[in-house]
C-alpha positions as CSV (number, residue, x, y, z in Angstrom):
1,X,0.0,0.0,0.0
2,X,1.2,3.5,-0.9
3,X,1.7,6.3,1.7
4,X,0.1,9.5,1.6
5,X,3.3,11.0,0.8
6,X,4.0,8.7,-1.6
7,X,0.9,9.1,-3.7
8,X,1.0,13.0,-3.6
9,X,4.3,12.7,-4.9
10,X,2.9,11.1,-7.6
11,X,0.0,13.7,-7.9
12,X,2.4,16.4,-8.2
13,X,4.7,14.6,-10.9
14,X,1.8,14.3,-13.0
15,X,0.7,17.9,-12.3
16,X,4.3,18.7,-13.8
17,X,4.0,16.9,-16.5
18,X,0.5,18.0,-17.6
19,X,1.9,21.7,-17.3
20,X,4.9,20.9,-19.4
21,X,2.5,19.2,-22.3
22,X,0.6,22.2,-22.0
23,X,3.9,24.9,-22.4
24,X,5.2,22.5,-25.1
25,X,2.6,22.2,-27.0
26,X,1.6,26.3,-26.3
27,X,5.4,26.6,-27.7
28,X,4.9,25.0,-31.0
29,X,1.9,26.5,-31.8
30,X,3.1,30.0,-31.2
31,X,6.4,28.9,-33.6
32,X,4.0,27.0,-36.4
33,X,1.7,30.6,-36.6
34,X,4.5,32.8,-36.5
35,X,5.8,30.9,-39.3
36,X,3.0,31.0,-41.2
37,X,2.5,35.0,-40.3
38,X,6.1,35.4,-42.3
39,X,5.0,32.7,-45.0
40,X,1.8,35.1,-45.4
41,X,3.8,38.4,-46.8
42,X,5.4,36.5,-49.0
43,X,2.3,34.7,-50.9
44,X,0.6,36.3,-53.8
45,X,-2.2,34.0,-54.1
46,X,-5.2,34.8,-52.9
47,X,-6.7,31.7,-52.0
48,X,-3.1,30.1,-50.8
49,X,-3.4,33.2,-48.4
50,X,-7.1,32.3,-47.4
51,X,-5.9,29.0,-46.3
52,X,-3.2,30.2,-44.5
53,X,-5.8,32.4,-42.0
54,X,-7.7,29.7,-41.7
55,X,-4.8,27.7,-40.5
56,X,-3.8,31.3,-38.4
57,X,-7.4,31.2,-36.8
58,X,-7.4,28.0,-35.5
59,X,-4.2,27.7,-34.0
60,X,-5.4,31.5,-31.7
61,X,-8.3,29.3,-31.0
62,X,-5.9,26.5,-29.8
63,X,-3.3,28.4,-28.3
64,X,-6.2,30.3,-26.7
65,X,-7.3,27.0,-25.1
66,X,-4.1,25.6,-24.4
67,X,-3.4,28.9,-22.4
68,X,-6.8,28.5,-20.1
69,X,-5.9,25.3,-19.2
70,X,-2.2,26.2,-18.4
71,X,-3.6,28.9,-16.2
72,X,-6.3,26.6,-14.4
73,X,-3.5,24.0,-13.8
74,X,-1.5,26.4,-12.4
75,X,-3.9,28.1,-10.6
76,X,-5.4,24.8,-8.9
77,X,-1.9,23.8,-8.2
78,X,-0.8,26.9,-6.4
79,X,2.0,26.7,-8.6
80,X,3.1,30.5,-9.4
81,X,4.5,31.3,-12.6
82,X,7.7,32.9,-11.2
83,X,8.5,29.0,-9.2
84,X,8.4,27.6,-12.8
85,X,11.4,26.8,-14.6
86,X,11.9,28.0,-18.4
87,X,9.5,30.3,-20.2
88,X,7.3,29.6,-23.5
């Protein structure tokens, strides 16, 4: 049988590793529409472009959603963002 210390231990490791998918995956997504922001200037075709912000507008809507749940997750957890390591 596990101890209580044993299984928060395990609580919080997961808790770590949830927020770290989360900043990882908030990290990509910034990189992928910043790349296509660039790749935007440079296209001349208009519905290339059109699928581009399409592509734009659902990755705000996903880092939008990524960043609520960060925020809950830290929030629940008490964790403050100047305790965590590394920055998005």
């Amino acid at each position: 049988m596990k101890s209580k210390t044993d299984i928060n231990n395990i609580k919080n490791n997961n808790e770590d590793i949830e927020i770290n998918a989360i900043e990882t995956c908030l990290s990509i997504l910034n990189n992928k529409k910043n790349e296509l922001d660039k790749q935007l200037d440079t296209i001349n075709d208009d519905e290339q472009g059109l699928n581009i912000l399409a592509v734009m507008d659902y990755l705000n809507k996903l880092i939008v959603n990524c960043q609520k749940d960060l925020d809950i997750k830290i929030e629940r957890g008490y964790i403050h963002e100047n305790d965590r390591e590394g920055d998005i």
